[in-house]
N, C-alpha and C positions, 0 to 999 in steps of 0.2 A: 245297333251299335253295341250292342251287349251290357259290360259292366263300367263303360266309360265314354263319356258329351262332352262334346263343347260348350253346349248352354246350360246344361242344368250339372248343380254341384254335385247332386244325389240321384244317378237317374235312374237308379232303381228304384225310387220312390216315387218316380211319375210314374210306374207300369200298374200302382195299387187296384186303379178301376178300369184294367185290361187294357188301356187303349193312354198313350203318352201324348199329352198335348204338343210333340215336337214333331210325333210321328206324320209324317208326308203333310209337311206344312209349308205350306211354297214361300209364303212369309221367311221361315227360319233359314228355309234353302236358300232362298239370296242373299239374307244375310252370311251366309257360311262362303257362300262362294264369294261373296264381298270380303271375306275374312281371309281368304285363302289367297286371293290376290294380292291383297297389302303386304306391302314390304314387312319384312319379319325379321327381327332384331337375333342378331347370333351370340347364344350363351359364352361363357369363357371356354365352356368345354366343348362348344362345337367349335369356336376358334381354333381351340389346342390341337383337336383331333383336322382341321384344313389344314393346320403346318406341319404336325406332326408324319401327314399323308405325302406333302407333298415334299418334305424334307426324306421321307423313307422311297418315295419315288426316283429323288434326285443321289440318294445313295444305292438303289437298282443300277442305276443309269450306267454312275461311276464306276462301279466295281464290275459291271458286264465289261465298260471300254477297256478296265484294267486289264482283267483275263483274257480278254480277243489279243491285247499289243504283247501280253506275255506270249501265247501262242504264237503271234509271228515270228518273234523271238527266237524260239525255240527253233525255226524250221529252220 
């Protein structure tokens, strides 16, 4: 996991006697995978960044149909 856990605040401080009491603990493992499945509440700024995605998607969109109905236009 290197210099960041889910369980411990400081896990570089469990590695002190070489061996981390999280390391391959089937215990910890289901609880994480039990963690990972729970529904997961979305910050303000992953909200902002879903509208902001799909409001720059929905101006892709627009400004491609814009430039195709000019081009016919033109012909």
């Amino acid at each position: 996991m290197g210099d960041h856990c889910w369980v411990f605040a400081f896990p570089r401080l469990q590695w002190n006697r070489k061996k981390c009491p999280g390391f391959e603990n089937e215990e910890l493992y289901r609880r994480f995978i039990k963690w990972q499945e729970a529904p997961q509440v979305k910050t303000r700024k992953q909200l902002r960044q879903e509208i902001f995605r799909s409001a720059s998607q929905a101006r892709r969109l627009h400004y491609s149909r814009k430039q195709s109905a000019q081009r016919c236009r033109k012909k």
